[in-house]
NUTI-825363 format. One record per residue (C-alpha): residue in three letters; x, y, z. Coordinates in steps of 0.1 Angstrom, whole numbers, always signed. Layout:
residues N
   rest       u       v       w
    ala       X       Y       Z
...
END
This chain:
residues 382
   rest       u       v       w
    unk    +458    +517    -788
    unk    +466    +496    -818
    unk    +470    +456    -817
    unk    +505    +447    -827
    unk    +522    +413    -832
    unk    +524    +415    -791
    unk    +487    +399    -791
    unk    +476    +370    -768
    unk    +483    +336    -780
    unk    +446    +322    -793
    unk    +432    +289    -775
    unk    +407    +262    -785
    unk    +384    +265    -758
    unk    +359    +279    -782
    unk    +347    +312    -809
    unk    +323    +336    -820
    unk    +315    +329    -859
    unk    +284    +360    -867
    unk    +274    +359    -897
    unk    +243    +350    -919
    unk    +233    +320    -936
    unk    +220    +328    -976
    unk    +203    +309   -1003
    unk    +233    +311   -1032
    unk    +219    +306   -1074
    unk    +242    +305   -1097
    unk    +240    +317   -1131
    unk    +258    +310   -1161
    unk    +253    +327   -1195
    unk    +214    +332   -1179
    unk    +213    +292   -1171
    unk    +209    +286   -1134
    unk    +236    +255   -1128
    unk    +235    +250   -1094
    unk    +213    +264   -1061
    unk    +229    +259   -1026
    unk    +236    +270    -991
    unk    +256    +302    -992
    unk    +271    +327    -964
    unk    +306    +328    -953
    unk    +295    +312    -919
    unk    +282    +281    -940
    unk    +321    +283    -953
    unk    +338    +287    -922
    unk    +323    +261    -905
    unk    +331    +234    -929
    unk    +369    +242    -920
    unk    +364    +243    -881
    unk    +346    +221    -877
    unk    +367    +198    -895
    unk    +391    +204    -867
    unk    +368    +202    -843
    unk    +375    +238    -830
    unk    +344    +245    -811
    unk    +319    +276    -819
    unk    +290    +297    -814
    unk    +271    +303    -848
    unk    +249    +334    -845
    unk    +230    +333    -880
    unk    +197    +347    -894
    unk    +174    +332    -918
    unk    +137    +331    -929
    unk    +114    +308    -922
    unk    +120    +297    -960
    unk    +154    +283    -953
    unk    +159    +255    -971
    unk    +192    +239    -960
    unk    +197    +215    -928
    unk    +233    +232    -909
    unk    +250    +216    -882
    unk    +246    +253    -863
    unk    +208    +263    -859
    unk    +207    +296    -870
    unk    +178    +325    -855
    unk    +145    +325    -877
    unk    +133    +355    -884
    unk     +97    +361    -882
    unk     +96    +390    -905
    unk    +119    +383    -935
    unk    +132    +355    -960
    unk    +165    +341    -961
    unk    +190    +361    -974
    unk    +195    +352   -1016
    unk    +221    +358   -1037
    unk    +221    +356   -1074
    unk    +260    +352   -1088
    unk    +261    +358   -1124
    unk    +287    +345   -1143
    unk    +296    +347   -1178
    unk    +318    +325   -1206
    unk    +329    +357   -1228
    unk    +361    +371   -1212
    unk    +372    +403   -1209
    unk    +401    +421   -1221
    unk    +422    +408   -1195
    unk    +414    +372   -1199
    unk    +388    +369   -1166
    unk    +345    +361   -1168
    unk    +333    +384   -1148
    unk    +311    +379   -1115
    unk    +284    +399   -1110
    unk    +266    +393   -1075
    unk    +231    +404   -1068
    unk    +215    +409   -1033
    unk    +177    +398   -1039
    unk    +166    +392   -1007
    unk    +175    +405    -973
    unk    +171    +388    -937
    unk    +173    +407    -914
    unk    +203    +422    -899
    unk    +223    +407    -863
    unk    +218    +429    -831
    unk    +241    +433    -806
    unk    +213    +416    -785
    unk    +216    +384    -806
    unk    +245    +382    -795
    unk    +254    +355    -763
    unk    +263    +370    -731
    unk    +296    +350    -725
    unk    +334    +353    -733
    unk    +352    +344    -765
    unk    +390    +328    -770
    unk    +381    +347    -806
    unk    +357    +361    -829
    unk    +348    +362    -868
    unk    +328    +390    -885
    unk    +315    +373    -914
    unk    +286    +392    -926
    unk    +278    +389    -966
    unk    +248    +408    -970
    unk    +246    +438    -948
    unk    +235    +420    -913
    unk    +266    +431    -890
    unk    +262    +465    -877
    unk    +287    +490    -863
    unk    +276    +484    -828
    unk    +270    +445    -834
    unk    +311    +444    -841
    unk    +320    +467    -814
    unk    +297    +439    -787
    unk    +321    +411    -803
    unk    +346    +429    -794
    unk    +333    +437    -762
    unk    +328    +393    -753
    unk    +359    +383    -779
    unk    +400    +380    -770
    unk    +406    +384    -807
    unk    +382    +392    -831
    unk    +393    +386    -868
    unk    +368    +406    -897
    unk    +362    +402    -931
    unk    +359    +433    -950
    unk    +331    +422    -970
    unk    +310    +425    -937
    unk    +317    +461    -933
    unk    +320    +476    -969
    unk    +296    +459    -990
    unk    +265    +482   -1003
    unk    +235    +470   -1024
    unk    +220    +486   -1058
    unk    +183    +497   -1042
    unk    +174    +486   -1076
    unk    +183    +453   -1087
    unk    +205    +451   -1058
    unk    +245    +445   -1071
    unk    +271    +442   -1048
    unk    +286    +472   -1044
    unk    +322    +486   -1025
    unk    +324    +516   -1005
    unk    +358    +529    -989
    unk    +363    +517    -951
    unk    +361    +549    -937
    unk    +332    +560    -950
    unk    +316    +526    -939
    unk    +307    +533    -904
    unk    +336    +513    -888
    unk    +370    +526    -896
    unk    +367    +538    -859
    unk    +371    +500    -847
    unk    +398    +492    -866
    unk    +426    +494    -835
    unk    +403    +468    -818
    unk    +405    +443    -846
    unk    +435    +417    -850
    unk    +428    +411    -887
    unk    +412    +427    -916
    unk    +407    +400    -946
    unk    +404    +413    -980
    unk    +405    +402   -1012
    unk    +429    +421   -1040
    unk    +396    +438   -1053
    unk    +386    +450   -1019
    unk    +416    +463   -1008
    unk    +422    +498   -1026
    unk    +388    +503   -1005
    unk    +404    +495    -976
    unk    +440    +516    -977
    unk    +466    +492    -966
    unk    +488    +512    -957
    unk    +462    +531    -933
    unk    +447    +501    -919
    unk    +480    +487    -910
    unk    +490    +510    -887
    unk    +461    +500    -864
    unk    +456    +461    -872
    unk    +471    +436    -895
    unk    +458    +430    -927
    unk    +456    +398    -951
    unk    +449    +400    -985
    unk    +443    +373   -1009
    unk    +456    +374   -1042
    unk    +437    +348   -1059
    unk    +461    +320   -1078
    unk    +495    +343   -1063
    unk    +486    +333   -1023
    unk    +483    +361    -999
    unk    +502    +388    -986
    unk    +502    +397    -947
    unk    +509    +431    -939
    unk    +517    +442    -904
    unk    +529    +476    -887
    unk    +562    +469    -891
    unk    +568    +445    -922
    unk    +549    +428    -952
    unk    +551    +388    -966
    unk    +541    +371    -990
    unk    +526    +335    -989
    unk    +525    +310   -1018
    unk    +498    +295   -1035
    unk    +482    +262   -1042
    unk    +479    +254   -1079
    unk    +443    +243   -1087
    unk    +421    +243   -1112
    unk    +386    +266   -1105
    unk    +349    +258   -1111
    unk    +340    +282   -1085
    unk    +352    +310   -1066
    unk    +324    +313   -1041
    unk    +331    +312   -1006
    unk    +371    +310   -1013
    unk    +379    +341    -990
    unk    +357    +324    -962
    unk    +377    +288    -965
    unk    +412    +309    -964
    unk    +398    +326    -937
    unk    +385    +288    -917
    unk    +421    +276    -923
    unk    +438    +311    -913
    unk    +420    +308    -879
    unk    +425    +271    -878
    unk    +460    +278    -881
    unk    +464    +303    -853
    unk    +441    +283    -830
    unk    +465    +253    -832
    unk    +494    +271    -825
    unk    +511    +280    -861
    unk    +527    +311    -863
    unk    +512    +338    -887
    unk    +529    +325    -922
    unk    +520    +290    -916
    unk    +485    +297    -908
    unk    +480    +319    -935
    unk    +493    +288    -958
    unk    +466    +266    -943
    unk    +442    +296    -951
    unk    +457    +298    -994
    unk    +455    +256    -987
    unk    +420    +256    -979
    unk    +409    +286   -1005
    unk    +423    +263   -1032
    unk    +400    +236   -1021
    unk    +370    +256   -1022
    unk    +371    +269   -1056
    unk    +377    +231   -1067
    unk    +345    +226   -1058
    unk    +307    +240   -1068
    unk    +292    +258   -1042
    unk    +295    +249   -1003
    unk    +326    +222   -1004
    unk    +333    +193    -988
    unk    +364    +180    -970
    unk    +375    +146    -975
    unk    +376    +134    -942
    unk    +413    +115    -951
    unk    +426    +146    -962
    unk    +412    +163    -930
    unk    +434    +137    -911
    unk    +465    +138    -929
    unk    +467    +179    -924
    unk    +462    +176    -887
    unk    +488    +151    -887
    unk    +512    +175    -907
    unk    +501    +204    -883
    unk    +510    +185    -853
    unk    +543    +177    -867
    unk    +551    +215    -880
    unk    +543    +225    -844
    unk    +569    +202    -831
    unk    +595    +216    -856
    unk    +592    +250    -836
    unk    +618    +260    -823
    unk    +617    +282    -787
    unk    +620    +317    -802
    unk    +594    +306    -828
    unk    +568    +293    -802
    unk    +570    +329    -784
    unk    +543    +330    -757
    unk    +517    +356    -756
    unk    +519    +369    -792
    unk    +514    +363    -830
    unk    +544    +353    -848
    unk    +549    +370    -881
    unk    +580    +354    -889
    unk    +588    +332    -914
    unk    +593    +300    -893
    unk    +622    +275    -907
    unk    +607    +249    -927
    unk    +578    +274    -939
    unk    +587    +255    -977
    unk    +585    +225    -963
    unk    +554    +228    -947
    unk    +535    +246    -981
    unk    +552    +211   -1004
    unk    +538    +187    -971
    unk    +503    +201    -971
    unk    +503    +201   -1017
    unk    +516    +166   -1012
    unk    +485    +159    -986
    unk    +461    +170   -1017
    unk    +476    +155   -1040
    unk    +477    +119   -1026
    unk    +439    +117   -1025
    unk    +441    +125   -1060
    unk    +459     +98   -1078
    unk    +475     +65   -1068
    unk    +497     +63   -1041
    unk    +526     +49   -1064
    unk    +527     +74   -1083
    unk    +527    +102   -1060
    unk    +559     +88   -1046
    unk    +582    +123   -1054
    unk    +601    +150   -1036
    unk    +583    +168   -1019
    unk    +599    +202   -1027
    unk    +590    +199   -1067
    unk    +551    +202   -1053
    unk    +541    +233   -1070
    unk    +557    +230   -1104
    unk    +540    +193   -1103
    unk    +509    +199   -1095
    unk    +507    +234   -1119
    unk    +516    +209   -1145
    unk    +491    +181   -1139
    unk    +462    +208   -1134
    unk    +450    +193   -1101
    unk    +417    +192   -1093
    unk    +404    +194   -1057
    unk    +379    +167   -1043
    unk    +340    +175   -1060
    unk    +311    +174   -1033
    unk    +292    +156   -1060
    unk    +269    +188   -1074
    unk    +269    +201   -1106
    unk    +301    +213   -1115
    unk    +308    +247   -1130
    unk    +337    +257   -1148
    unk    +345    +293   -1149
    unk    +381    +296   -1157
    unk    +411    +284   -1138
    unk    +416    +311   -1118
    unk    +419    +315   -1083
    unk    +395    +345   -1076
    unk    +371    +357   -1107
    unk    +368    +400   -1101
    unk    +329    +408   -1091
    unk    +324    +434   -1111
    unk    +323    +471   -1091
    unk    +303    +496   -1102
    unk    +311    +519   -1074
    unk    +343    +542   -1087
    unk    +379    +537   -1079
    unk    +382    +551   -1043
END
């Protein structure tokens, strides 16, 4: 039977994050700039546990691992740390974007079932980057999980047995298209989704796709919605979809309906690619956005705080809520006096001023101001 918007309300008792931990390079022009923890668990932690949503982190790594995590991941006896090489380049192509080209070079090995914790989950998030979920290891999270929320780069990402480049192969020729009616949400990114088939998928579970610098659409049996954007200027895309997908979940833990909490996933996305590599959350910001989710909750009304299900409707004061949270970012960024302005002229504002999110004090890299730079696919159009 499909899930539908009549799902159980989620809960902050605790989640299931699976999902490895890599080693991340990243190349510009054939100049390494920056080496750093990688993984879209490494990502979606950073956002939970920034609202102290509590979780279980099943990870793998080698015994090379080089990074200290606030989760202790598994160490494999038998393989390295999964590494990624992300290539970038500063020639454009003909539609304006530098190309990212992602490389698998090393492989830990993949998450059993077995690794998994014999207990019961409010939720769970597929995370996997580099082949480690397996069909059976998502089918046991749904098994132990209420809700389990996927990433589609877990299940359809392929590797070159050569110099092993990302590639995409369609969902149903993955191995897992036979889960989909167990899964709440699919998360994909505008490139992944012709590999997915909207408007297959949604007849069995809803679907988010992130558009890079235009938001996110959420797609549902029934009905479709677009969510705005965060203007901000990029120096990296990396782990982007895995912050939206932190906030998303966030969102939804607390209480927000489905459009608010996929605003607080575009909110935290736009953070991210401020930043090189893994980001960090200014713990003031952090503070001010609970404080503006705890008053958006009270602003609910009774039909919109409906018990026992997802709410896919637009809430009043959805607006409001996108120019509160801009504002939140924004005040950290220049002097309190002169971030004294109407909130509803947020987005034009800050597209104007080019804001920059908060750095974590690496390297920087500047790609291009972009939300999302396109890795490039050599797998044919599905």
């Amino acid at each position: 039977m499909a899930r539908d918007e009549h799902e159980p309300e989620l809960s902050p008792r605790g989640g299931l994050v699976v999902g490895n931990y890599c080693h991340d390079i990243l190349i510009r022009d054939d100049v390494i700039v920056a080496e750093c923890l990688g993984g879209a668990a490494s990502f979606v932690s950073e956002v939970l546990d920034g609202f102290s949503i509590p979780c279980h982190y099943v990870s793998k790594v080698g015994s090379d691992f080089a990074y200290s995590v606030s989760h202790c991941p598994i160490t494999s006896s038998s393989s390295k740390t999964t590494l990624f090489h992300a290539h970038f380049s500063s020639v454009p192509d003909a539609t304006g974007h530098q190309d990212r080209i992602l490389k698998r070079i090393n492989a830990c090995e993949p998450i059993s079932q077995f690794d998994l914790p014999d207990l019961k989950f409010d939720f769970g998030m597929a995370v996997g980057v580099g082949g480690e979920i397996l069909p059976e290891t998502l089918e046991r999270m749904l098994d132990i999980c209420s809700v389990v929320f996927v990433d589609i780069q877990a299940l359809i990402r392929v590797f070159d047995t050569v110099d092993g480049r990302v590639k995409l192969v369609g969902l149903k020729e993955s191995g897992f298209f036979h889960l989909l009616p167990r899964i709440a949400f699919l998360k994909a990114s505008a490139e992944e989704a012709p590999y997915v088939d909207v408007e297959e998928a949604r007849k069995w579970c809803s679907v988010v796709v992130t558009n890079g610098k235009d938001g996110c659409t959420v797609y549902w049996k029934d009905g479709e919605l677009q969510i705005g954007p965060f203007p901000t200027a990029q120096l990296d895309p990396t782990g982007a979809g895995d912050s939206f997908l932190g906030g998303f979940v966030a969102g939804l833990v607390q209480g927000l309906a489905v459009p608010d909490s996929a605003l607080l996933g575009n909110f935290f996305g736009s953070l991210t690619v401020g930043q090189l590599g893994l980001p960090t959350f200014d713990s003031r910001l952090l503070q001010r956005v609970k404080d503006e989710l705890q008053r958006r909750k009270t602003q609910y009304s009774c039909h919109e705080r409906r018990e026992g299900s997802f709410n896919f409707s637009k809430p009043i004061g959805h607006e409001q809520f996108h120019s509160s949270l801009g504002a939140s970012k924004l005040l950290l960024n220049c002097p309190l006096q002169e971030c004294q302005w109407d909130m509803q002229n947020y987005p034009s504002r800050a597209a104007d001023q080019g804001i920059h999110s908060l750095y974590n004090g690496h390297q920087k890299l500047l790609v291009n101001p972009a939300y999302e730079e396109p890795m490039e696919s050599v797998q044919g159009t599905p």
